[in-house]
LODRENFI-67739 format. One record per residue (C-alpha): x, y, z; residue in one letter; residue number from 1. Coordinates in pm, 1 decimal. Each point is the difference from the previous one (the first is absolute). Example, Ala and Ser with C-alpha at 12.3 -4.5 7.8 and 13.67 -1.06 7.14 Angstrom:
NODE        X        Y        Z resn resi
NODE   1230.0   -450.0    780.0    a    1
NODE    137.0    344.0    -66.0    s    2
***
This chain:
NODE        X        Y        Z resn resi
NODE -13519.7  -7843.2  -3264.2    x    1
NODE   -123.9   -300.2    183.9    x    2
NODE    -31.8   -343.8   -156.4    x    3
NODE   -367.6    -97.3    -57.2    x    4
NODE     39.1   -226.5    316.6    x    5
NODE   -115.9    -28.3    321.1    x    6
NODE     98.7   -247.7    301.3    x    7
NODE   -149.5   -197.7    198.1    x    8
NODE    228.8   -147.9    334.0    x    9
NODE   -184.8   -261.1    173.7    x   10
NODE     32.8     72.8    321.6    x   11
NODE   -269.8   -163.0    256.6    x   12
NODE    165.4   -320.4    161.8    x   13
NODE    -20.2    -66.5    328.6    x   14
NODE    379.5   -203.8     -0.5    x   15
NODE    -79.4   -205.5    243.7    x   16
NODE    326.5   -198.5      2.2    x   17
NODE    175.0    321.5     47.2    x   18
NODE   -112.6    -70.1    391.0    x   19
NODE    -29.5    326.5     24.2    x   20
NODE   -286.6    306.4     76.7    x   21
NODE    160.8    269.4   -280.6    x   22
NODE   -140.2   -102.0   -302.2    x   23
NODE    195.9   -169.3   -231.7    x   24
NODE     92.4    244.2   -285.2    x   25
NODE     97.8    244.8    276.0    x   26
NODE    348.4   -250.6    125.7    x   27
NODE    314.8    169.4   -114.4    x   28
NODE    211.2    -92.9   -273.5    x   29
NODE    362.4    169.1    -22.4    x   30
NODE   -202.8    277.7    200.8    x   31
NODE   -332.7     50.0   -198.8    x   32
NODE   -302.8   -210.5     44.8    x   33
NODE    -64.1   -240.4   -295.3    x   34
NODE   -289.3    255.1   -111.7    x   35
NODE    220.9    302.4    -32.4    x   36
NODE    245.8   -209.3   -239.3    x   37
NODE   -311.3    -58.4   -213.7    x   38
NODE   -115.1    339.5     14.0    x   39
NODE    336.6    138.9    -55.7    x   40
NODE     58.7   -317.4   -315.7    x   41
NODE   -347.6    127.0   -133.8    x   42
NODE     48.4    401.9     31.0    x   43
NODE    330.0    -69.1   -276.1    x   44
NODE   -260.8    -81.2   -243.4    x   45
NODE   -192.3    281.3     35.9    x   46
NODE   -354.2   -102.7    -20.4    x   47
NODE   -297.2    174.9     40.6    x   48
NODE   -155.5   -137.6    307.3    x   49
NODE    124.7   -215.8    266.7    x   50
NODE   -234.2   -157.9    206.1    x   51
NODE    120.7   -261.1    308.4    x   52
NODE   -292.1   -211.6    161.5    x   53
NODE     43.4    -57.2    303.7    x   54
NODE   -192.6   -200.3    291.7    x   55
NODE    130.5   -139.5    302.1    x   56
NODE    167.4    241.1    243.1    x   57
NODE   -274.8    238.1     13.8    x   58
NODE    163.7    327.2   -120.0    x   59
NODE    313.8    -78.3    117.4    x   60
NODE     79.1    -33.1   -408.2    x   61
NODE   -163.2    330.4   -105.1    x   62
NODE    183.9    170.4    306.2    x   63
NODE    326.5   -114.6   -154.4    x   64
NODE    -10.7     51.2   -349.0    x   65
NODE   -227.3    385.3     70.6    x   66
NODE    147.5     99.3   -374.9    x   67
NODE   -254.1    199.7   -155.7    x   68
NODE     59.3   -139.1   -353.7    x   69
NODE    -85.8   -318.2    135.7    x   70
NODE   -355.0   -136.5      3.1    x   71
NODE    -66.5   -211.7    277.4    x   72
NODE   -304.3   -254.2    -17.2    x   73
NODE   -106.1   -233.2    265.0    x   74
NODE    -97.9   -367.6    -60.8    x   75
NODE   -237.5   -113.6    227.2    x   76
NODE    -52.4   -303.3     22.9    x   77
NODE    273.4   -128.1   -188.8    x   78
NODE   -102.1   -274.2   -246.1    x   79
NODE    263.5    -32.0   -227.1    x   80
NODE    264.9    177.3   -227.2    x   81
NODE   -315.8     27.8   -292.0    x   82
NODE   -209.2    196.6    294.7    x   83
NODE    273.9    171.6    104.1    x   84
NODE     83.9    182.9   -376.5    x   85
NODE   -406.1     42.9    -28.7    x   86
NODE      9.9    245.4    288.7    x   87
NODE    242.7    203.2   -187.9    x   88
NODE   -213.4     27.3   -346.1    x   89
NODE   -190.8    311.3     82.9    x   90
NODE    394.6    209.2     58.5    x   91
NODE     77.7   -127.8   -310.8    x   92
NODE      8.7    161.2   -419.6    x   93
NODE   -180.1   -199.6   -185.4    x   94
NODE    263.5     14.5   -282.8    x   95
NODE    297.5   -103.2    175.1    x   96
NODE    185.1   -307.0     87.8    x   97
NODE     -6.0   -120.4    327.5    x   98
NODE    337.1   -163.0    162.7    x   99
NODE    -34.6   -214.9    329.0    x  100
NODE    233.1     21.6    232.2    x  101
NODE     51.5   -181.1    354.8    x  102
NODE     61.3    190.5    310.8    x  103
NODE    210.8   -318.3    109.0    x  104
NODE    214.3    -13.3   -290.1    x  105
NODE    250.7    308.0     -5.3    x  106
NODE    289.4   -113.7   -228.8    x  107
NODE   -174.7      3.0   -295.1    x  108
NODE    211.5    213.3   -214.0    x  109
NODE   -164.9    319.8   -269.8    x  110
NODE    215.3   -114.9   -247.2    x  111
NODE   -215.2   -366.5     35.3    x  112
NODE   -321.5    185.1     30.5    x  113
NODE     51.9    245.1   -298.5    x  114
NODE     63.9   -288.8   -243.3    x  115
NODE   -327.6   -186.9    149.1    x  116
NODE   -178.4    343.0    -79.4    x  117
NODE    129.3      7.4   -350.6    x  118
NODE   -151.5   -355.7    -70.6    x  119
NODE   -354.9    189.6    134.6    x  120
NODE    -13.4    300.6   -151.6    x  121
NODE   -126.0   -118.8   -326.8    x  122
NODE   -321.3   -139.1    161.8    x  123
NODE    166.1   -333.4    132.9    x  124
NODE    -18.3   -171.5    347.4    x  125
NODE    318.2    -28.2    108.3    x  126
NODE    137.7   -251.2    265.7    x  127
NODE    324.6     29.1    165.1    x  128
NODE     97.3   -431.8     44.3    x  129
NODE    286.6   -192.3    117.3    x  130
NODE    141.5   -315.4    -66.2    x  131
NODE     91.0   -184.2    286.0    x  132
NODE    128.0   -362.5    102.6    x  133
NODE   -182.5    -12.9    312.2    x  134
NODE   -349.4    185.2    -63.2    x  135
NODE   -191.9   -123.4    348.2    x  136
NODE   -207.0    248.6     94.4    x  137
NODE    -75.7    177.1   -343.6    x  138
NODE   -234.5     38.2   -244.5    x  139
NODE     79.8   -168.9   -323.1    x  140
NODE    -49.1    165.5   -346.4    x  141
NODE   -191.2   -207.8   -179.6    x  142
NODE    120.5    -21.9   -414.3    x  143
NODE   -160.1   -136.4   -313.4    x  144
NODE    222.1     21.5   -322.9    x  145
NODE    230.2    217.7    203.6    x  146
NODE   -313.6    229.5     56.5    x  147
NODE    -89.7     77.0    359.6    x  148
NODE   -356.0   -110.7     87.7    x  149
NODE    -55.8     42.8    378.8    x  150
NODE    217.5     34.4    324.2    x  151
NODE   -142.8   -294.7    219.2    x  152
NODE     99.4     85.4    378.5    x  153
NODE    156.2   -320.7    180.7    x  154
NODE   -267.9   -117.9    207.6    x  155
NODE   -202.4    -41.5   -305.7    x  156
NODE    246.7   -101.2   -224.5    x  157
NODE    -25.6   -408.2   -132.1    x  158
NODE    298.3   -198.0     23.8    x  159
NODE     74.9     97.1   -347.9    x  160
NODE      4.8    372.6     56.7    x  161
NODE    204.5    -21.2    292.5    x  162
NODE    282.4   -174.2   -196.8    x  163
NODE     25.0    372.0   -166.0    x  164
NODE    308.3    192.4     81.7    x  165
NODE    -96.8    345.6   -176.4    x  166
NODE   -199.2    144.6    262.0    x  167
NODE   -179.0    328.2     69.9    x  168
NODE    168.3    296.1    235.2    x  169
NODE   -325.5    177.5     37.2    x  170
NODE    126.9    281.5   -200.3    x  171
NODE   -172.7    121.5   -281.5    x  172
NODE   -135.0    282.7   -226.5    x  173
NODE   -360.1     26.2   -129.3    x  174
NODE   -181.6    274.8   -225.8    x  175
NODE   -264.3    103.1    219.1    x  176
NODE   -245.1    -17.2   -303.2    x  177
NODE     14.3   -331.0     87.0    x  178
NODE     44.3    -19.7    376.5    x  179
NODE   -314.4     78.3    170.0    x  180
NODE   -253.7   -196.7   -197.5    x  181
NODE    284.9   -334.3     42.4    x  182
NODE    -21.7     70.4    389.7    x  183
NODE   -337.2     68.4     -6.0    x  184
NODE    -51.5   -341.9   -152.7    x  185
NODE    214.6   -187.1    230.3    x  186
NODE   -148.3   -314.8    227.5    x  187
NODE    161.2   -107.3    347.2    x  188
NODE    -52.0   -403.0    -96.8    x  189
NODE    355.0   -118.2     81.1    x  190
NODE    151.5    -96.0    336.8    x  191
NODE     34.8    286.5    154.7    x  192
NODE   -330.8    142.8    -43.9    x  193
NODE    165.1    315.9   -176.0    x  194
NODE    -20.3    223.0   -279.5    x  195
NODE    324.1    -53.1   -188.5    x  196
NODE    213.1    229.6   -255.6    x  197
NODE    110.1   -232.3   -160.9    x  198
NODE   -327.5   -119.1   -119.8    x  199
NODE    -26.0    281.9   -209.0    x  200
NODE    222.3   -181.2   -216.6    x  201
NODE   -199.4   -231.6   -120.6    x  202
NODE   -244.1    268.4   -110.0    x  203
NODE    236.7    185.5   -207.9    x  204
NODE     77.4   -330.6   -197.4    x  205
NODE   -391.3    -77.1    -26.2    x  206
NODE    -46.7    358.4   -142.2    x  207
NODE    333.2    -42.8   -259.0    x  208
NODE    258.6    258.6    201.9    x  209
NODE    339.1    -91.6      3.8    x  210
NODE    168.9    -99.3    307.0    x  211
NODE    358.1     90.1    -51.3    x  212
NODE    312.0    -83.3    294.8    x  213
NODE    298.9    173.9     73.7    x  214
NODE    261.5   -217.2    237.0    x  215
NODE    206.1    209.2    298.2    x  216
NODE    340.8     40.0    -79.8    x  217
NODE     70.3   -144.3    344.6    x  218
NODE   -201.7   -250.9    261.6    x  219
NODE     10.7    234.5    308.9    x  220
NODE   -194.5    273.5   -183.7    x  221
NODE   -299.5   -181.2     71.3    x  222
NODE     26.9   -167.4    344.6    x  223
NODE   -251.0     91.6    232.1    x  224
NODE     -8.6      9.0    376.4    x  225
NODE   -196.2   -224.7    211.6    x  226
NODE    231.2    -25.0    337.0    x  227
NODE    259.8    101.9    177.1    x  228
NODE    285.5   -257.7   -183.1    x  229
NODE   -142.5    108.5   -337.3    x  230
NODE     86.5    438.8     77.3    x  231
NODE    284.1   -149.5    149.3    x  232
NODE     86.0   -136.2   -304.2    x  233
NODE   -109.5    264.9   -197.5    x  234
NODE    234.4    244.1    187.4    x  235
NODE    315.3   -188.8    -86.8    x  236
NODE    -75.3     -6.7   -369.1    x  237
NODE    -79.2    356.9      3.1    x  238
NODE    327.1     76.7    167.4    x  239
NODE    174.9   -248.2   -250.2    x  240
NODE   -140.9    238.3   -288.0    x  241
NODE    116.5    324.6    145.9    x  242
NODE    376.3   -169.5     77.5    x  243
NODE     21.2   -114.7   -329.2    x  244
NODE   -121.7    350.8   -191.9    x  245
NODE    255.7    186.1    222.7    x  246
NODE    250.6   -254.3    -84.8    x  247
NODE    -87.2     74.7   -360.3    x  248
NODE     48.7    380.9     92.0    x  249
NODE    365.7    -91.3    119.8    x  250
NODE    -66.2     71.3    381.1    x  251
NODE    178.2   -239.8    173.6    x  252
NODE   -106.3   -222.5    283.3    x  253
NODE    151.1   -185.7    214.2    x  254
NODE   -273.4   -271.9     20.4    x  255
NODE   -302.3     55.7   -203.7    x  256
NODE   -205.5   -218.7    215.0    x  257
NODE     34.4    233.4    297.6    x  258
NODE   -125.6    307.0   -125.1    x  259
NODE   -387.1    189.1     36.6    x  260
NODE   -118.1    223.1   -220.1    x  261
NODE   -346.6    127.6    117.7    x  262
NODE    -54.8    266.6   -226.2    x  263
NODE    222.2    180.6   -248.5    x  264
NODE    422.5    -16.8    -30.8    x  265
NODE    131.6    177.8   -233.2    x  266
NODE    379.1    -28.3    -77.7    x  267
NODE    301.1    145.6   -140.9    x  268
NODE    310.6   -104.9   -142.2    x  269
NODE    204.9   -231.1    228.0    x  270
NODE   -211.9     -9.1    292.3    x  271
NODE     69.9   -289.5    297.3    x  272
NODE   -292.9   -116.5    184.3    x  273
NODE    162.4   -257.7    312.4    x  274
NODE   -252.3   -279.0    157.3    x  275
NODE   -328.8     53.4    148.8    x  276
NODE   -102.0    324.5   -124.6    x  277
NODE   -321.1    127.7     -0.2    x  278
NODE   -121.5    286.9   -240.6    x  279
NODE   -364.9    133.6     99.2    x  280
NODE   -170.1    243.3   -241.8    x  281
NODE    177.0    217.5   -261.4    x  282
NODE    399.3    -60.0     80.4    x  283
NODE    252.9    186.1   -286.8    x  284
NODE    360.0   -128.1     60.3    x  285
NODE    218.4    258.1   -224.4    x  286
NODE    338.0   -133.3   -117.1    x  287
NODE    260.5   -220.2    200.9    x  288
NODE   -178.2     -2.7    308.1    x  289
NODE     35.9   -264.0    191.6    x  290
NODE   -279.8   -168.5    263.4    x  291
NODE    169.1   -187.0    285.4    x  292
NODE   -200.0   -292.7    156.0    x  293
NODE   -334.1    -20.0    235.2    x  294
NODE   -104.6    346.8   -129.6    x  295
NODE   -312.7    151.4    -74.4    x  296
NODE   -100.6    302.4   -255.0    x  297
NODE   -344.4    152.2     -7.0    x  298
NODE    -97.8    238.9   -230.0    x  299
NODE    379.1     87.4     14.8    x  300
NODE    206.6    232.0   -278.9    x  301
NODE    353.0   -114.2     10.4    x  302
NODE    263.3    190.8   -225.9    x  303
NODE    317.2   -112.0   -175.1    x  304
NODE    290.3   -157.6    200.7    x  305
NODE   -167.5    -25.4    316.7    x  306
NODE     56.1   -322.4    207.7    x  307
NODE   -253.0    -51.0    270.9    x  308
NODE    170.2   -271.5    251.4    x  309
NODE   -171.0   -287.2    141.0    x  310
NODE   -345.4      1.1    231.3    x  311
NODE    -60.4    355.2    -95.9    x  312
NODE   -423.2     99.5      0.0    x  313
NODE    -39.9    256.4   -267.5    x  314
NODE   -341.9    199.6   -100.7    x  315
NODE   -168.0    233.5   -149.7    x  316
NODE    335.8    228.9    -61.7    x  317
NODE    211.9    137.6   -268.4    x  318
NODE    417.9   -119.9     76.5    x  319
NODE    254.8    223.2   -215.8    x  320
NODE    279.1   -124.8   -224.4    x  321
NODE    343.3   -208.4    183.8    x  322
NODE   -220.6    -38.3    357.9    x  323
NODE    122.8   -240.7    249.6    x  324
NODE   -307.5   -108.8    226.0    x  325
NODE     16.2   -254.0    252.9    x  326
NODE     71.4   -264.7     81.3    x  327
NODE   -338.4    -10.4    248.1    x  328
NODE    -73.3    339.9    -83.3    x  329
NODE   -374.9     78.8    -42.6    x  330
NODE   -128.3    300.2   -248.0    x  331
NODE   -379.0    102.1     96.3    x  332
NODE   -201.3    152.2   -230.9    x  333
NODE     -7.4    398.9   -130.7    x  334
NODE    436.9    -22.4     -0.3    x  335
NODE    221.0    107.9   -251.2    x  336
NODE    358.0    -54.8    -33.8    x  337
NODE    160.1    243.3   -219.7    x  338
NODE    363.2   -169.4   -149.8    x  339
NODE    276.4   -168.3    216.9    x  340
NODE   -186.5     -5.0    321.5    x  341
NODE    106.4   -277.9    220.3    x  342
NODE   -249.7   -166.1    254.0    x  343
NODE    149.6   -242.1    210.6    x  344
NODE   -130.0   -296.8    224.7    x  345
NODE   -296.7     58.3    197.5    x  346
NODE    -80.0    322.5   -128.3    x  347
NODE   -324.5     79.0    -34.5    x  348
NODE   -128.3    348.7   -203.7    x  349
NODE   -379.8     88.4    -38.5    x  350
NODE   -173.0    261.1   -211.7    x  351
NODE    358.5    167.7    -54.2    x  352
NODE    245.3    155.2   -237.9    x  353
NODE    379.7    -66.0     32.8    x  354
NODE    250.0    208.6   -247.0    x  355
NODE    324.6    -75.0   -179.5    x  356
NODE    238.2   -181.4    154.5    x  357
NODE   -157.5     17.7    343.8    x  358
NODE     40.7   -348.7    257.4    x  359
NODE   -208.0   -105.2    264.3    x  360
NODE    173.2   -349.0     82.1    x  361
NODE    -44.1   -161.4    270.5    x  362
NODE   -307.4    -46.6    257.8    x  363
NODE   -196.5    306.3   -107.5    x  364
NODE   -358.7    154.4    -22.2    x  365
NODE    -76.8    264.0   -249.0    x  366
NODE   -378.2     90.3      0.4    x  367
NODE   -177.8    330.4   -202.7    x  368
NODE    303.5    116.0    -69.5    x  369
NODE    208.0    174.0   -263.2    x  370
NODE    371.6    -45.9     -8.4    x  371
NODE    239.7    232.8   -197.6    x  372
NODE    323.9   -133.2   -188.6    x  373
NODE    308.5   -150.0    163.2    x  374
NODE   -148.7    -73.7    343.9    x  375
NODE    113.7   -240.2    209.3    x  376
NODE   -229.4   -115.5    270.8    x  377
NODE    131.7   -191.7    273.2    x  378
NODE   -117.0   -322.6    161.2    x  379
NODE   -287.1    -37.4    220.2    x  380
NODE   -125.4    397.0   -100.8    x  381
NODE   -375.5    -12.5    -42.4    x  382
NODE   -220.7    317.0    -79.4    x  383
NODE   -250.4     -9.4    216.4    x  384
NODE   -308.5     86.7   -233.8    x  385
NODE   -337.5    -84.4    138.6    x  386
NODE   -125.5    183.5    338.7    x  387
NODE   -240.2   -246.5     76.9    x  388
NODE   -250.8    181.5   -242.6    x  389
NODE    136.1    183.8   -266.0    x  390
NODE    350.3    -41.7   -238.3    x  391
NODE    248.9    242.3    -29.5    x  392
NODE    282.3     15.6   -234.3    x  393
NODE    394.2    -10.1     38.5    x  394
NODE    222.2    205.2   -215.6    x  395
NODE    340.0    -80.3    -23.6    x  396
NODE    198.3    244.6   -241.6    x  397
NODE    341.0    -94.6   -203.0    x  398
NODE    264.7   -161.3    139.6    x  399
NODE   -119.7    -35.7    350.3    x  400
NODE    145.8   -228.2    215.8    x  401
NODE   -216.5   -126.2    277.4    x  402
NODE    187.1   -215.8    260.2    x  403
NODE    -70.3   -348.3    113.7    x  404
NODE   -326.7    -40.1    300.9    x  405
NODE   -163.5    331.7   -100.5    x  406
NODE   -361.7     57.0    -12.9    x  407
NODE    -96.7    299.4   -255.4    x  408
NODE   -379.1     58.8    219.4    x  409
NODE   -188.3    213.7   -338.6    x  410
NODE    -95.1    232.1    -85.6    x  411
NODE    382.2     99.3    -34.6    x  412
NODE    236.9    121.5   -213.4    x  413
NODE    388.2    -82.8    -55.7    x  414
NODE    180.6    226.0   -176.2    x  415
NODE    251.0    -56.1   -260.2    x  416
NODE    311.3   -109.9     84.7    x  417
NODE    -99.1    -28.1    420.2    x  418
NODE    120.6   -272.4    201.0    x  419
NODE   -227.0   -198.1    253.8    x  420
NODE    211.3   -126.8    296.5    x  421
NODE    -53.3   -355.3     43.8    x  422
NODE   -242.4    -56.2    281.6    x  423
NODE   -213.9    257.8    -33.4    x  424
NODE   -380.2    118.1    -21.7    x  425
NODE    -63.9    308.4   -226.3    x  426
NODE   -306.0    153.3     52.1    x  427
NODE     95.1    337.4   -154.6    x  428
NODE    143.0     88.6   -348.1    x  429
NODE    334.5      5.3    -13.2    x  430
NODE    232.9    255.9   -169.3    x  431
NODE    218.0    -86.8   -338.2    x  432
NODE    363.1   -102.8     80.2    x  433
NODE    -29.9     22.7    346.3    x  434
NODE     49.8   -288.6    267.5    x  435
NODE   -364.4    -23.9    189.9    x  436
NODE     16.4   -287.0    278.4    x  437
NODE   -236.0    -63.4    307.6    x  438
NODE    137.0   -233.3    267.5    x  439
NODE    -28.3    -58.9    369.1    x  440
NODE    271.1     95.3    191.4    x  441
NODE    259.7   -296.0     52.1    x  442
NODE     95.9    -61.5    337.4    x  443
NODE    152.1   -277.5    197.4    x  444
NODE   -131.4   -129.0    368.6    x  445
NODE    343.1    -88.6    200.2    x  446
NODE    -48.9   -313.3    221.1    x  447
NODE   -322.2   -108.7   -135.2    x  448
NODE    -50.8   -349.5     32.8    x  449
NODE   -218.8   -233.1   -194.0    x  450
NODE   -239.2   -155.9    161.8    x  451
NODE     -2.1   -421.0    104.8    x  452
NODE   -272.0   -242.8     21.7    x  453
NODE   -117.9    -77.1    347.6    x  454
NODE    194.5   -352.2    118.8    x  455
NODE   -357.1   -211.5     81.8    x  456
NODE    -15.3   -107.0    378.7    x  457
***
């Protein structure tokens, strides 16, 4: 059953120092904008309702989110983070907590959030702060008798305040009992002409609720993106995290700064991962494979004892136990490898199915096809699969042998056991364990000479 939460992400910022026309929320982080990590943080917790205001951009934020569970509510004009969370009131239950979230901020872990959530439930406000040595930029939380008070925002802050180093991350949890009657009472007299959050703050303490803080377990959870450098920046640390958990799993790596997880790995026992790697969506690695260098894996399957040599493109397939694929071998999407198939260097397979045991080493396209067991396909063969309009499907039975420089032009057939004499084009199914060859006739032109350039006059 849900928690009686619901979320609010605020997402409406132009990002101007991104330098860029995408809205801000919408850049990339290890291959998800910085709104789908919050969306995917906040959908752990299960909460009733999320809702993500959103602004600038037009719809280009609704278009990319389009999740029906999520409720999106335009801000216009934006005039502050208080206005923003007002627009969301009428989506929200009037007897749950509310937890802000940033569209900018996506490392903010659940395990952070449900502890801030804990301190709320009760009835509290609940601030997620930070302590920092250097807090330009942020505002300060405000204490009297280690009570909070207020959160005074920078450009209003007096000399004193500013010598504060607890400051505010923005993220916090608020019974909306409370909430809509604080924003409705909030005034835009400050520098910026705004209607801030955090000024809500100061109207818990005037009415007697507690303010109670919860600290991140780690800095980066709460770093937000304002430029270029800073998801730059933001990237590495991800990355850092994910090297060090699969460290902690016992994967090894050959240099844990040169790896890219964009998505899910999942790992067994005594997996090797070499140098710039990159893992794109959901990637299982079953036991003792190994991952040479400069490769990529998409949405990739990979079972035990595999090793997939260096600058191999993998995606969307399923590889079979003790493979050998590559090195520069590419694996398109809709192929399965059943065990002990070997693809060698630039070999490239699409939206096909290669049995036990079967090779295809060397130079080699294999397009909508299905490949029986212990087949060995020759260099340079290619099935020829598309007519120009429609594709047609190759189907090459067990233990085939198909000789080097043949093109397989489907729909065809090879039956089991044939042979395919190097050289040729099959355009007609072939019988099983028969010798089927097509070849012009070799001759020899006696006395032929080659011809010479003109000598210039």
């Amino acid at each position: 059953m849900p928690l009686p939460i619901d979320i609010v992400i605020l997402a409406a910022g132009k990002g101007s120092r991104m330098n860029s026309d995408r809205p801000k929320v919408l850049h990339e982080l290890a291959g998800r904008s910085l709104l789908q990590h919050a969306l995917n943080t906040s959908r752990t917790l299960d909460p009733a309702k999320i809702c993500v205001i959103y602004g600038h951009g037009g719809d280009a934020v609704p278009r990319a989110v389009a999740q029906a569970e999520v409720q999106m509510v335009l801000q216009e004009p934006q005039l502050g983070t208080g206005h923003a969370v007002r627009q969301a009131m009428p989506y929200l239950n009037a007897d749950h907590v509310t937890l802000v979230l940033y569209g900018d901020v996506p490392l903010i872990r659940a395990e952070t959030l449900l502890s801030l959530l804990q301190m709320a439930l009760p009835g509290n406000v609940a601030l997620l702060t930070m302590v920092m040595n250097e807090p330009k930029g942020y505002g300060r939380i405000v204490r009297k008798n280690g009570k909070v008070m207020s959160i005074v925002e920078e450009k209003d802050a007096t000399p004193d305040e500013r010598a504060i180093h607890e400051v505010n991350t923005g993220i916090m949890a608020v019974p909306n009992q409370y909430l809509s009657a604080w924003l409705a009472a909030l005034k835009n007299d400050n520098s910026q002409g705004e209607y801030y959050l955090t000024d809500i703050i100061a109207l818990a303490v005037g009415q007697g609720v507690e303010i109670a803080t919860v600290q991140p377990a780690h800095h980066w959870e709460v770093l937000g993106v304002n430029s270029k450098s800073q998801l730059a920046h933001l990237e590495r640390l991800y990355q850092h995290e994910q090297a060090q958990n699969l460290l902690e799993q016992g994967v090894t790596l050959i240099d844990p700064k040169r790896i890219d997880v964009r998505g899910e790995l999942s790992c067994g026992r005594d997996v090797q991962i070499d140098v710039n790697c990159v893992f794109e969506g959901h990637v299982v690695l079953g036991n003792g494979v190994r991952v040479g260098a400069n490769c990529v894996l998409r949405e990739v399957a990979v079972a035990a004892g595999t090793r997939i040599e260096p600058f191999s493109l993998l995606e969307q397939a399923e590889i079979g136990a003790d493979c050998r694929i590559g090195p520069y071998a590419r694996i398109r999407p809709g192929t399965r490898l059943a065990d002990e198939v070997h693809i060698g260097n630039f070999v490239e397979l699409k939206n096909s199915q290669v049995g036990y045991n079967s090779k295809i080493n060397h130079l080699s396209y294999v397009g909508d096809a299905t490949v029986g067991a212990k087949v060995n396909i020759g260099a340079g063969t290619i099935t020829c699969n598309y007519d120009g309009a429609n594709k047609h499907r190759t189907v090459i039975e067990d233990e085939a042998f198909i000789g080097s420089n043949t093109q397989l032009v489907a729909p065809v057939t090879v039956g089991k056991g044939a042979t395919i004499g190097a050289g040729s084009t099959i355009t007609k199914d072939t019988p099983s364990g028969e010798l089927s060859l097509s070849r012009a006739r070799q001759i020899t032109i006696a006395g032929w000479k080659r011809p010479v350039k003109k000598t210039r006059e």
